[in-house]
Every structure is written in C-alpha cells, then in structure tokens.
N, C-alpha and C positions, 0 to 999 in steps of 0.2 A: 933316220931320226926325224922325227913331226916337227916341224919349224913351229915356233913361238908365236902366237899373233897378239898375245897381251904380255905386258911385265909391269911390275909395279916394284920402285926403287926405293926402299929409305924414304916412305911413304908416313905423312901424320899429318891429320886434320883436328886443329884444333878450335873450339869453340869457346867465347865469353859468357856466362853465368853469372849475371849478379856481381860480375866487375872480376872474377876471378876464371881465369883460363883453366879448359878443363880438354883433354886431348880424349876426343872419339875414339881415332885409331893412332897408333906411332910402333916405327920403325919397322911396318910393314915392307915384306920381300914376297913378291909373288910371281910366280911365271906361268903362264898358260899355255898350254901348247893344242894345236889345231887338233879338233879331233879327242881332246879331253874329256872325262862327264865327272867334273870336281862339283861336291857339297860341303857351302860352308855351312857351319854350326855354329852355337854356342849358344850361352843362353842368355835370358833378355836383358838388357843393356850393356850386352858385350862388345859391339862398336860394329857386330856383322849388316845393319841396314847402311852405316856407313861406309863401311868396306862395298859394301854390293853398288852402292851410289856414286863412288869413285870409279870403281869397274866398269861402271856404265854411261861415265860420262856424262853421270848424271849433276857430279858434285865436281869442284876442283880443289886439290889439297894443298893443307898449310903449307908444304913441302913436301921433298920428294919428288919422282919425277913417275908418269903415268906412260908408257910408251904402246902404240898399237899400229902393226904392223910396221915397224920400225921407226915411226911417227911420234916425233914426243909433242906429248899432248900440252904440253907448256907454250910450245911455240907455235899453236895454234888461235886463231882468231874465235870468238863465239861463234860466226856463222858455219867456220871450217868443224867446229865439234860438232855442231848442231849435224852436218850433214853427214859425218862420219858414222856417230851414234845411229842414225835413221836408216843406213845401209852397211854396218857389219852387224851390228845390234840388233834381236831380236827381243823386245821383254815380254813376261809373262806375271800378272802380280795375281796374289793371294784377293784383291777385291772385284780382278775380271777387268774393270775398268773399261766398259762397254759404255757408247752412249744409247743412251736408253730410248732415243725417240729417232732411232736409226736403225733400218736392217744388220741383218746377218751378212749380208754381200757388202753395204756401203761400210760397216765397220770394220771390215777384211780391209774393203783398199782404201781406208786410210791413209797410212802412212805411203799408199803408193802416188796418192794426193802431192803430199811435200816433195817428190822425188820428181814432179812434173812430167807424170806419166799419162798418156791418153786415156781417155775416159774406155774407150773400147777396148784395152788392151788393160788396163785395169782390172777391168768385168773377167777378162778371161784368165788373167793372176788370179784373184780373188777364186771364181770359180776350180780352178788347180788345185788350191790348197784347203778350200772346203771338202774338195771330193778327198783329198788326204787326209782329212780328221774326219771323215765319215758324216760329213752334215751338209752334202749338195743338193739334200731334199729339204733343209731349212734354210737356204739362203735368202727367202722372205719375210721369214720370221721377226720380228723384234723380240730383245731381249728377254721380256717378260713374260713370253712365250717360250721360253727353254730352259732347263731345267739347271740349276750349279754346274752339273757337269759336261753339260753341252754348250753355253756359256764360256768354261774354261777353254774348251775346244775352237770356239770362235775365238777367242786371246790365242791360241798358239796358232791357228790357222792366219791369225793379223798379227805373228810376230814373224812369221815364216814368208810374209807377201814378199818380201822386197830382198828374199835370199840371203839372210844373214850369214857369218860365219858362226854368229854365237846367240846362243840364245838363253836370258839369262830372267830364269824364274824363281820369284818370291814366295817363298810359302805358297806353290799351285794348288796344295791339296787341304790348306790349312780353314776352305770354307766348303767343304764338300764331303760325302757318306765314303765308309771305307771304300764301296765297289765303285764310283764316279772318280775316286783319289788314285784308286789302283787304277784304273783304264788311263788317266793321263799321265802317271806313270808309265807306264807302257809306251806310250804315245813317245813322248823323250827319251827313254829308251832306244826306240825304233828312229827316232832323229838320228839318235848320234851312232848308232851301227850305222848309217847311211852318210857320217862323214861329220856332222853338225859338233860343234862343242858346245854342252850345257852344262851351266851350272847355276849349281842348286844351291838357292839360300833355305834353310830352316830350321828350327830348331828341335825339332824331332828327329832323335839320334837313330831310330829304324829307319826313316827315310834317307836320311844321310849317307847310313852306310849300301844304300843301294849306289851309291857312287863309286865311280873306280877311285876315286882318289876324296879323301876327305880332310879338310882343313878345319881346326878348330883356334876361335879365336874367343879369347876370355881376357877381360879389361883391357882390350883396345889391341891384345900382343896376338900374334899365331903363336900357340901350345902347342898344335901338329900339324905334320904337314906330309903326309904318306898314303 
C-alpha cells in the first residue's frame, strides 16, 4: 500500500468579512498518498484556492490539523514550513509566474537559490529538467520570448528543480490553446507514471477527470471523493 505523505484533519479556515466570520473551507478530511494524480474541482468560490493554499503550506488553518510526512504542520516554526514547502512542494500556477527580466536557466534555479545550492550545481539541475520539458535550446531566452506554452513548461521544469514529492498545479492550462494545454497535460501525466504525485486544482470538470482520483468541493465541504 503507497504510504501517505499529506493528510489534512478536521481542517477549517476561517476568515472576517465586515465583522462577520465566514468559513472558506470546514471540516475538511483529506489523505494523499505518494504517487496519487488527485483533481480538485468545484466551482468558483467553492473554498478549492483555499484548500490548494493549505495543501501547500501556503496558508495555515483555523483548525484542524495539516500533517506531511508524518510532521504536523502546527508544530512547526515559519522557517521549518518555509523549508519544507521549498523541498517536497513543487507548484505550478495558472499565471506561469515567471520573472520576466530573467532567463529560462536562472528562473529554473530559483528555488534551488533558497536551498543554498552552488551556483554550478544549480546550472546543471536546472539544465536536467529543461532537457525534461523539452526547452534545453531555450534556456537563454527570457520570458517574453516564449510562447504560453513554453513558459508553463519553464514553471514545471522550476517546480521539478529541487525534486519534490508533490507537484501541485493551479489551473496550468487555464491560460493556454487547447494543443499547448494538452502537451502539459501530458507533461504531468508522464510525471506521475515516473512516481511524482500531482494534483490538479481546476475548475474544468474534463480536465478533472483526467485524474485518477477526483475530489470535489462545494461551499467550503468535499461532495466526493473517489
């Protein structure tokens, strides 16, 4: 049986509106298991960017308890999340979030920056996982020079530098033509036959169910979970 590397417990983030508490997500139960390729759904302002923002350690919740690889995320320090996120997390969003007055190589090692990895051992990370998303001939490019879908390609090839366990993308195809949408489809796909767990936040129910498993969440609750 695939061991678990996330769970999320009796989970609920709530927020203040105008003086009045209004609950994103609640009573969230989730388990992840290595090696997963789960799509959440739902539709908009179903509570799924804040589900994905938890999952990612990007948020910390009202309650509930957040655990990754046995590690409850409550009894961690900001710096300890910080660094956890950076090295089993891999993300991927819907806007690329490239910097724009920076190559294709120096946006790849990134995040292997904060990991305080050598500059020359960087270069050859970075280069590894361009040649894996088929863009070793654009690694001098700047952004503005590539095209939506080559662009998302540099995001997953810079969510892939630092070997995550999980790689967890936002609506990846939700700025891109259908053939550029299908290729990084593909792309995650072929991640997680090779072991990777992804998942997929978005609201488009065909893309969804390209997941083995799909979650659906509406006013803040999971409806399914199969």
């Amino acid at each position: 049986m695939a061991e678990i590397i996330l769970e999320i417990k009796d989970v609920c983030k709530t927020y203040k509106m105008d003086g009045v508490s209004v609950n994103a997500v609640c009573e969230v139960n989730l388990k992840i298991k290595k090696g997963d390729f789960i799509s959440i759904t739902g539709p908009s302002g179903s509570g799924k960017s804040t589900l994905m923002h938890i999952i990612g350690l990007l948020d910390i919740p009202s309650s509930g308890e957040v655990i990754i690889n046995g590690q409850n995320v409550e009894k961690m320090t900001t710096d300890q999340i910080a660094k956890i996120r950076n090295k089993e997390i891999g993300f991927v969003f819907q806007s690329f979030n490239l910097l724009a007055r920076t190559t294709t190589l120096d946006n790849v090692c990134l995040p292997l920056i904060y990991s305080g990895i050598s500059r020359e051992k960087r270069v050859k990370i970075a280069k590894e996982v361009l040649e894996k998303v088929s863009l070793k001939d654009r690694m001098n490019h700047f952004p503005n020079q590539l095209s939506g879908g080559q662009q998302q390609r540099v995001a997953i090839a810079r969510a892939l530098s630092n070997d995550p366990n999980i790689i967890l993308a936002d609506e990846p195809t939700g700025n891109l033509d259908t053939k550029s949408g299908k290729e990084i489809l593909e792309i995650l796909e072929t991640l997680n036959k090779e072991g990777r767990t992804i998942i997929l936040v978005t609201h488009d129910p065909d893309l969804a169910k390209k997941a083995k498993r799909i979650i659906k969440i509406v006013d803040g609750k999971i409806v399914k979970n199969k």
